[in-house]
mmCIF file of the C-alpha atoms, coordinates in Angstrom:
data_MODEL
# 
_entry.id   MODEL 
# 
loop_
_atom_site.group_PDB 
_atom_site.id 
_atom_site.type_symbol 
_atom_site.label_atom_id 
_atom_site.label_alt_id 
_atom_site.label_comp_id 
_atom_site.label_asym_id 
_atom_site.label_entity_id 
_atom_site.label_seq_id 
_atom_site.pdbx_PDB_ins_code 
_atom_site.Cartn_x 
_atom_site.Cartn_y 
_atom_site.Cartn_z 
_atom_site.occupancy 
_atom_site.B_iso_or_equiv 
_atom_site.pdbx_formal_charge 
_atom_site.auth_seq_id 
_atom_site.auth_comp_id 
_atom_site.auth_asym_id 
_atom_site.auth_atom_id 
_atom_site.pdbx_PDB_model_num 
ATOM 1   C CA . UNK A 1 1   ? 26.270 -3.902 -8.977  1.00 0.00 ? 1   UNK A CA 1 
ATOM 2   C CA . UNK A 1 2   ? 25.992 -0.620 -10.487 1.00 0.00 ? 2   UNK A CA 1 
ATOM 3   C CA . UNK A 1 3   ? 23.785 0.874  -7.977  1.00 0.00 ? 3   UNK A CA 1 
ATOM 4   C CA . UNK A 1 4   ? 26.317 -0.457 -4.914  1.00 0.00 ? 4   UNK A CA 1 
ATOM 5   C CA . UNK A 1 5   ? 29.205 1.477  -6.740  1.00 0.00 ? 5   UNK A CA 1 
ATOM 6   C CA . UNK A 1 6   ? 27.730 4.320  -7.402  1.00 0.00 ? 6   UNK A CA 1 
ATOM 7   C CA . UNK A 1 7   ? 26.046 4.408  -3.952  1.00 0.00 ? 7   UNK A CA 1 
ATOM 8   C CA . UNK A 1 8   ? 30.108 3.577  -2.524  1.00 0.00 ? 8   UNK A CA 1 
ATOM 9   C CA . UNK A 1 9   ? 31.308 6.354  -4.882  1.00 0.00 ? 9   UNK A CA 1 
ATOM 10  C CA . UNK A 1 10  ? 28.621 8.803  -3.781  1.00 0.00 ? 10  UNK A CA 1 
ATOM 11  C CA . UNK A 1 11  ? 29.210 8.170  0.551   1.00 0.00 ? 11  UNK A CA 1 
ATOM 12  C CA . UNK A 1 12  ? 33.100 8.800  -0.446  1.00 0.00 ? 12  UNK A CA 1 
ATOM 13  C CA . UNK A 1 13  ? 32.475 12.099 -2.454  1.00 0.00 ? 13  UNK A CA 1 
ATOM 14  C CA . UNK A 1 14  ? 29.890 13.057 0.718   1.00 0.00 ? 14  UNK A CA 1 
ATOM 15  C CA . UNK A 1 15  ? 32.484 12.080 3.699   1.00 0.00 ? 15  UNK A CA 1 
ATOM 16  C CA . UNK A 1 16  ? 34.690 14.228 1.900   1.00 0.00 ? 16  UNK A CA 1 
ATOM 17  C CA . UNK A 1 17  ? 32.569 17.220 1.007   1.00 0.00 ? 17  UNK A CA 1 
ATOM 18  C CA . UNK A 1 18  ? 30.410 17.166 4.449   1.00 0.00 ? 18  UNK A CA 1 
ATOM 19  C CA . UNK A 1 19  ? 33.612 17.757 6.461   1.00 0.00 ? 19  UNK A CA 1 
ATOM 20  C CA . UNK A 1 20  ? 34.840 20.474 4.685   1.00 0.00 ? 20  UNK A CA 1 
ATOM 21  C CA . UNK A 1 21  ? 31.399 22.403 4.494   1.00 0.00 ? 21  UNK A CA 1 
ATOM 22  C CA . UNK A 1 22  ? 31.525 21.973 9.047   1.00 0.00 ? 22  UNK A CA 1 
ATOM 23  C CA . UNK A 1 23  ? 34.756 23.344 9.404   1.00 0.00 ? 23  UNK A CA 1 
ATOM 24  C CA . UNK A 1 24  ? 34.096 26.106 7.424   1.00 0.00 ? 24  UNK A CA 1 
ATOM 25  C CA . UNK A 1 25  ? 32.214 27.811 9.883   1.00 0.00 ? 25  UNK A CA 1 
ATOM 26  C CA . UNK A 1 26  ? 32.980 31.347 10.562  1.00 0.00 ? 26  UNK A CA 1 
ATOM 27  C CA . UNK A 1 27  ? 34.658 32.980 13.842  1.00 0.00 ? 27  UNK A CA 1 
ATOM 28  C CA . UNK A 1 28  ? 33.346 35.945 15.808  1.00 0.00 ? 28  UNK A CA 1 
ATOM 29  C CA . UNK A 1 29  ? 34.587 39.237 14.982  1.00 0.00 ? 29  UNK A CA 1 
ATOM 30  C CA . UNK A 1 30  ? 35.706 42.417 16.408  1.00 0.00 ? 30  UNK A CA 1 
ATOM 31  C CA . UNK A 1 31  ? 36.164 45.361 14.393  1.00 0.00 ? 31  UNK A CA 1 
ATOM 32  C CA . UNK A 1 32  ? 38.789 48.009 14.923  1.00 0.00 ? 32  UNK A CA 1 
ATOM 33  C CA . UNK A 1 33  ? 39.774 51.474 13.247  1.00 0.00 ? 33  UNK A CA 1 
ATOM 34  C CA . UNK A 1 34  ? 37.364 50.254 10.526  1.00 0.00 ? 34  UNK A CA 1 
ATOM 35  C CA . UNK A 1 35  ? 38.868 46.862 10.005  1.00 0.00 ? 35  UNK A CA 1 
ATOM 36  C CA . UNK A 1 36  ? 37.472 43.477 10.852  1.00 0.00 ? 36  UNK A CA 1 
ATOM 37  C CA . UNK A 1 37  ? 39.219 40.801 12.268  1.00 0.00 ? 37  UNK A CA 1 
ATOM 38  C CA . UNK A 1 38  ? 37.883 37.000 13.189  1.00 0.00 ? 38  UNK A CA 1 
ATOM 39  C CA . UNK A 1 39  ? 39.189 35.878 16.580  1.00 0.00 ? 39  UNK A CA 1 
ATOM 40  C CA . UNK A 1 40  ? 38.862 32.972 18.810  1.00 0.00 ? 40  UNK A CA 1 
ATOM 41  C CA . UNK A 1 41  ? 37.813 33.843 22.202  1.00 0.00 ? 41  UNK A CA 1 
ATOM 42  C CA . UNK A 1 42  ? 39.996 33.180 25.641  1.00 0.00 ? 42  UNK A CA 1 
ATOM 43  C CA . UNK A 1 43  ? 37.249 33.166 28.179  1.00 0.00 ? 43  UNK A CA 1 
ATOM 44  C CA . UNK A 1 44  ? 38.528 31.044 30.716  1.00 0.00 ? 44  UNK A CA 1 
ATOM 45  C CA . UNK A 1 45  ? 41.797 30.689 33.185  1.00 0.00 ? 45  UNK A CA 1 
ATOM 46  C CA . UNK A 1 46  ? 42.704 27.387 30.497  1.00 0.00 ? 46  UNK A CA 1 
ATOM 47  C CA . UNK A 1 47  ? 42.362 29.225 27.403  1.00 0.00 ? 47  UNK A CA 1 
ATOM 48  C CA . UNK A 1 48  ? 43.754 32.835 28.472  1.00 0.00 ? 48  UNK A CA 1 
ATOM 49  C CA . UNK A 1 49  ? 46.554 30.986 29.919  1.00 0.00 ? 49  UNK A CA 1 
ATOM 50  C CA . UNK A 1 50  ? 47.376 28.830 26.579  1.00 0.00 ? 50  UNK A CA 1 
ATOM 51  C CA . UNK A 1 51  ? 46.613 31.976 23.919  1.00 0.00 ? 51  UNK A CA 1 
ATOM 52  C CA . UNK A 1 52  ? 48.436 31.765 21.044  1.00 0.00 ? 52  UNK A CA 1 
ATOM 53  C CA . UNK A 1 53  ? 51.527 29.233 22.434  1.00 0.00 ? 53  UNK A CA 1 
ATOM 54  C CA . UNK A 1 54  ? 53.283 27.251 19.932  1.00 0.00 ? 54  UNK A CA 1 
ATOM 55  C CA . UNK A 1 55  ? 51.462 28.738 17.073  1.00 0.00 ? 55  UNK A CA 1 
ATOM 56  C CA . UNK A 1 56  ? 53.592 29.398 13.961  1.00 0.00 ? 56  UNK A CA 1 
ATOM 57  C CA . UNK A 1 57  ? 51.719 32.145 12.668  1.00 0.00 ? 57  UNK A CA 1 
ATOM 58  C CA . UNK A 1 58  ? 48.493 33.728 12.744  1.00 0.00 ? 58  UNK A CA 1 
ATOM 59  C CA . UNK A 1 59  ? 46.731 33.846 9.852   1.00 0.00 ? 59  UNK A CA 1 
ATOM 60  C CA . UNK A 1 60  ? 46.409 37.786 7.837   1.00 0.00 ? 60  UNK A CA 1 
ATOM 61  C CA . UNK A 1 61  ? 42.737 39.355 9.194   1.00 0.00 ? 61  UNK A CA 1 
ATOM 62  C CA . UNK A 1 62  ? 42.963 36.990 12.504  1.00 0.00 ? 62  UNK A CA 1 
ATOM 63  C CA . UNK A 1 63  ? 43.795 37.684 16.426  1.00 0.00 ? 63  UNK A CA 1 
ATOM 64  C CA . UNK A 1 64  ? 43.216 36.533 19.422  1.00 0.00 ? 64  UNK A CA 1 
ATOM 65  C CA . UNK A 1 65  ? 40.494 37.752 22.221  1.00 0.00 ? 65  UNK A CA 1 
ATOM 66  C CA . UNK A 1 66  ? 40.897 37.508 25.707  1.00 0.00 ? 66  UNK A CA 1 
ATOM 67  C CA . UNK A 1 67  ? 37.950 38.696 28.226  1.00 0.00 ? 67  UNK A CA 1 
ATOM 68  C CA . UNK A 1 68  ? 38.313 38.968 31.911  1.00 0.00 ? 68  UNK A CA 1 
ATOM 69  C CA . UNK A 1 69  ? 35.931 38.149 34.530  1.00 0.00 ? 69  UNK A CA 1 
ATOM 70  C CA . UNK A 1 70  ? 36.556 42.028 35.579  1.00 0.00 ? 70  UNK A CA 1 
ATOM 71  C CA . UNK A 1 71  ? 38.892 45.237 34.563  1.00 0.00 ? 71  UNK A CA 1 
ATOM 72  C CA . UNK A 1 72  ? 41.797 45.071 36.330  1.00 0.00 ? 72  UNK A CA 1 
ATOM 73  C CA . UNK A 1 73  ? 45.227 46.313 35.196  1.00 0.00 ? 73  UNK A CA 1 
ATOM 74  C CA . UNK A 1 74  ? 46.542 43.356 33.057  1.00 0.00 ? 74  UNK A CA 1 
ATOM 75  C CA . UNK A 1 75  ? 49.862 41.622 32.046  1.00 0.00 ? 75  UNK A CA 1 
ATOM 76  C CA . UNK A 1 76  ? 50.841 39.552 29.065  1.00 0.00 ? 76  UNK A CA 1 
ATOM 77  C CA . UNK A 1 77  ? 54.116 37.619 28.381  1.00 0.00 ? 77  UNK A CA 1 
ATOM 78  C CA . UNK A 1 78  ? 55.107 35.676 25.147  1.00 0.00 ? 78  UNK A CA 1 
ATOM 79  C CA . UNK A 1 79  ? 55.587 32.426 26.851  1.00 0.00 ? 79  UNK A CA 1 
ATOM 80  C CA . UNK A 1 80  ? 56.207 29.871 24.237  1.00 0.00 ? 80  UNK A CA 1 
ATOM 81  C CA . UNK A 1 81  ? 54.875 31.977 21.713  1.00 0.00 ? 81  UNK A CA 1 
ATOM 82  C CA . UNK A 1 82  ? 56.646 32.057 18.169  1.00 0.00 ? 82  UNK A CA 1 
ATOM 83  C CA . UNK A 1 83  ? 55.354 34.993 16.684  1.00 0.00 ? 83  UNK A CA 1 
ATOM 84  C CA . UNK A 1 84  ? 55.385 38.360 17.281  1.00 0.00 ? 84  UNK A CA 1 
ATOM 85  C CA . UNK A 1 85  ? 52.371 40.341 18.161  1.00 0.00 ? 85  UNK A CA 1 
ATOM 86  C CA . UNK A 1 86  ? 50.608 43.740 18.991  1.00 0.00 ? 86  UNK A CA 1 
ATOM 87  C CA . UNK A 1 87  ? 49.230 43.593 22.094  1.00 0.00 ? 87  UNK A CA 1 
ATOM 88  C CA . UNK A 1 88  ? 46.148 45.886 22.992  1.00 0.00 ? 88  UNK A CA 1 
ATOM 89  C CA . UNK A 1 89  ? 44.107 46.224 26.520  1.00 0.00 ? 89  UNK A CA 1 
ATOM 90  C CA . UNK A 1 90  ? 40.296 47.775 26.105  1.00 0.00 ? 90  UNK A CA 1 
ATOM 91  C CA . UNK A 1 91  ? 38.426 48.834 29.178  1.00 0.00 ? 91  UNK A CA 1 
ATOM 92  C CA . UNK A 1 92  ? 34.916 48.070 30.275  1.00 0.00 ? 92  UNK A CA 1 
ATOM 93  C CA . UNK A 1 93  ? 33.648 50.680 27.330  1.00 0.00 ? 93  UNK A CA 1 
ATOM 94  C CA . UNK A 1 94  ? 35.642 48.876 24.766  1.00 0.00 ? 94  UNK A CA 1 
ATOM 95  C CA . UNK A 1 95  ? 38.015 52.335 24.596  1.00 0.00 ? 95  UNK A CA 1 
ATOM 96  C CA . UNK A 1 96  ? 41.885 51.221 24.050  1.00 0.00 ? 96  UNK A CA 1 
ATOM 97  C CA . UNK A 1 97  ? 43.847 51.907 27.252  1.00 0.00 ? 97  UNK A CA 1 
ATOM 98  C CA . UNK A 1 98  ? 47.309 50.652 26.598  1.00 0.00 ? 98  UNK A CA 1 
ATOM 99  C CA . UNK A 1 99  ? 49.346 48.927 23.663  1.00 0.00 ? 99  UNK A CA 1 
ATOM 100 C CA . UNK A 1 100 ? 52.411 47.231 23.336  1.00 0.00 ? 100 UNK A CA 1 
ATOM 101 C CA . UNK A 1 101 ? 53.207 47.509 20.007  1.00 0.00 ? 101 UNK A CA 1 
ATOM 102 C CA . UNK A 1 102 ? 55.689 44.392 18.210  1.00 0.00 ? 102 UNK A CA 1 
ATOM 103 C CA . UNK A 1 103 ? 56.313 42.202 21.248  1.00 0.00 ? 103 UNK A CA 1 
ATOM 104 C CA . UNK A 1 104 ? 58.644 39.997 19.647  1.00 0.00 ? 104 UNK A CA 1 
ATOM 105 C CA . UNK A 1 105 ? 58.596 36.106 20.590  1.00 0.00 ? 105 UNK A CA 1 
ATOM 106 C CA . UNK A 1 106 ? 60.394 34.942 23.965  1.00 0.00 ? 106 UNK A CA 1 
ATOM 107 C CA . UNK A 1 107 ? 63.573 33.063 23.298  1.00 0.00 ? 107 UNK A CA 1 
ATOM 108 C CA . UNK A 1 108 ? 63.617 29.665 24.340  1.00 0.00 ? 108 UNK A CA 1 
ATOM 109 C CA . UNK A 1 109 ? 64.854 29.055 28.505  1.00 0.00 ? 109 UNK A CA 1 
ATOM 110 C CA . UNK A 1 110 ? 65.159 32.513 29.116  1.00 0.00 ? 110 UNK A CA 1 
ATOM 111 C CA . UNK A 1 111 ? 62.974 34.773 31.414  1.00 0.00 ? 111 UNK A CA 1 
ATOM 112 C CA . UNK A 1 112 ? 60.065 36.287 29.717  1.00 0.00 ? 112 UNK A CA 1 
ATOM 113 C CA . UNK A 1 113 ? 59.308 39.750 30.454  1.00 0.00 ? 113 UNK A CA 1 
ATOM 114 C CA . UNK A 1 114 ? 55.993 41.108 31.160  1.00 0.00 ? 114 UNK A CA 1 
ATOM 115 C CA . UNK A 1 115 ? 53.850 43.477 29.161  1.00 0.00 ? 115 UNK A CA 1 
ATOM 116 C CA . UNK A 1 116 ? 51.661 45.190 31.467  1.00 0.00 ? 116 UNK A CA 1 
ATOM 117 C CA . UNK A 1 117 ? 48.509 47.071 30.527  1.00 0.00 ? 117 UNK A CA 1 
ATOM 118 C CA . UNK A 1 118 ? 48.781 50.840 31.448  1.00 0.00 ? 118 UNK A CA 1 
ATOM 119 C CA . UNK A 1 119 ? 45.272 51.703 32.990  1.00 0.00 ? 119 UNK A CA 1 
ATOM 120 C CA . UNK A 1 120 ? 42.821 48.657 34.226  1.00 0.00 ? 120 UNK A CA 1 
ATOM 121 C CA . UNK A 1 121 ? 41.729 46.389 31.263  1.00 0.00 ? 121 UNK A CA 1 
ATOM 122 C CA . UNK A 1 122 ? 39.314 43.591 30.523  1.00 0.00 ? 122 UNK A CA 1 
ATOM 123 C CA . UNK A 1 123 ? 39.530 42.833 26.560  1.00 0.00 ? 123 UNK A CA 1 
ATOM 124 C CA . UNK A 1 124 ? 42.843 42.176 25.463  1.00 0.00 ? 124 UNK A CA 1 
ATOM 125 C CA . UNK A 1 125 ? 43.156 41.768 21.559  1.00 0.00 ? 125 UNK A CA 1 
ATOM 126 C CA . UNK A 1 126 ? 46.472 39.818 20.310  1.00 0.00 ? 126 UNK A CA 1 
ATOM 127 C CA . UNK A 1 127 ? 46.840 40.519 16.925  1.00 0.00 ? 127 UNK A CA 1 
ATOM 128 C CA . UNK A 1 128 ? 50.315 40.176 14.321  1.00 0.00 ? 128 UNK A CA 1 
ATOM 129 C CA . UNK A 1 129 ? 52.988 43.059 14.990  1.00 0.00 ? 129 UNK A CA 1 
ATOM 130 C CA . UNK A 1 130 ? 52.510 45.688 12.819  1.00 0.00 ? 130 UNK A CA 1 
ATOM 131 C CA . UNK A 1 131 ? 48.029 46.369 12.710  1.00 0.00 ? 131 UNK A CA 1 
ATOM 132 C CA . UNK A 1 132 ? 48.034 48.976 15.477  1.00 0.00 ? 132 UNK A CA 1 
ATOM 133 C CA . UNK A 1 133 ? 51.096 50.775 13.620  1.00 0.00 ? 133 UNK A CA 1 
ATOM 134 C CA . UNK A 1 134 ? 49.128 50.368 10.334  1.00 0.00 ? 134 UNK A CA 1 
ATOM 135 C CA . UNK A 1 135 ? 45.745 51.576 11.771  1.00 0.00 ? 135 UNK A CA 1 
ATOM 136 C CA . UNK A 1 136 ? 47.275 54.252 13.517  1.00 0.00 ? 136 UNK A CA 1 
ATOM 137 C CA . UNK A 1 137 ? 45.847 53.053 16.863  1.00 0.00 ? 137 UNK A CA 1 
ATOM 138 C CA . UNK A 1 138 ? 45.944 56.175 19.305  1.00 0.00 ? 138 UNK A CA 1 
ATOM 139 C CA . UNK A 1 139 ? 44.596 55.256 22.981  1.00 0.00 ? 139 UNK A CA 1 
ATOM 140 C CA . UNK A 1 140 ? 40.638 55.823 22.968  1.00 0.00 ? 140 UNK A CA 1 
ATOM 141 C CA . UNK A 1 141 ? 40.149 54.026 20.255  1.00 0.00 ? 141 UNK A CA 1 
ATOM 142 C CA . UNK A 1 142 ? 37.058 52.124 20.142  1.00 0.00 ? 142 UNK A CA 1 
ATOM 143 C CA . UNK A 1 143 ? 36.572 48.365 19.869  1.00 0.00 ? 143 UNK A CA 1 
ATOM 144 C CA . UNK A 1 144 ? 33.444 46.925 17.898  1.00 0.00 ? 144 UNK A CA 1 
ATOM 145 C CA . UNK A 1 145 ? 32.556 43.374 19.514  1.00 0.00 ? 145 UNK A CA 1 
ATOM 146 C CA . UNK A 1 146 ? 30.532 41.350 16.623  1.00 0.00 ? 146 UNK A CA 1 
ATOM 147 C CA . UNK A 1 147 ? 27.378 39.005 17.742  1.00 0.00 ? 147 UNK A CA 1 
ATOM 148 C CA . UNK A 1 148 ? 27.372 36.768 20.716  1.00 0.00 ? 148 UNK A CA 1 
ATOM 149 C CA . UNK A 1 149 ? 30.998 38.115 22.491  1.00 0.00 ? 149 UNK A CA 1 
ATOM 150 C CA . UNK A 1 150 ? 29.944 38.692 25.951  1.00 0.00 ? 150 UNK A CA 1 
ATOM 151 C CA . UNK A 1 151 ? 30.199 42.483 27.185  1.00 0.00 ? 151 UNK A CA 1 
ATOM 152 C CA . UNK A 1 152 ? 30.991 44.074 30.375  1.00 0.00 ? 152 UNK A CA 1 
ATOM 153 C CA . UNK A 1 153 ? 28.097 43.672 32.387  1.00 0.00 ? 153 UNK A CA 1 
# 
């Protein structure tokens, strides 16, 4: 009897632990002016198109990265987003071609404006208003792509 409730006791404490350990995994990473951020990676039409809609916020040392099939001048609108964000277009050589700096959320049934790169992009890095202001992001600035985020070919 003992051995059954310790073994019951033991699968509990494991089907809690054993999840937790999983979704601790860690995201890529880009690196900019010398600081790191994790992102999750928009690679598709599905997934560049849904970004960072409905999120409440994004959380400190986080963005968002988008990658294009090709650089081509690009434009980004806050669509059901809630929070406001920087909004930065890299070229081919991962060199920082345009920014639109706190693009604030889009009010609810109105139109949306665009926020068009200002040279041809194909990274796009959302990240919360205010980084490219605190890093003193000047166009040129390189982007850092960590492990396994596919590059320009």
């Amino acid at each position: 009897m003992k051995a059954a409730l310790l073994s019951s006791l033991l699968l509990a404490l494991l089907s809690t632990v054993l999840p937790a350990c999983a979704s601790n995994t860690s995201l890529p990473w880009v690196e900019l002016a010398g600081q790191r951020y994790e992102v999750e990676l928009a690679t598709d039409d599905h997934s560049r198109a849904q970004g960072l809609m409905y999120r409440t916020q994004l959380p400190a040392g986080r963005g968002m990265l988008f990658i294009h099939e090709r650089q081509d001048w690009q434009a980004y609108w806050m669509k059901n987003t809630k929070i406001a964000l920087d909004i930065l277009y890299f070229d081919n050589d991962l060199r920082l071609v345009s920014q639109q700096r706190n693009v604030p959320p889009c009010p609810p049934a109105s139109q949306c404006p665009a926020y068009p790169s200002e040279g041809p992009a194909r990274y796009v890095l959302e990240l919360n208003a205010g980084h490219a202001q605190r890093l003193h992001l000047q166009n040129g600035s390189r982007l850092i792509l960590g492990p396994g985020i596919p590059t320009a070919d």
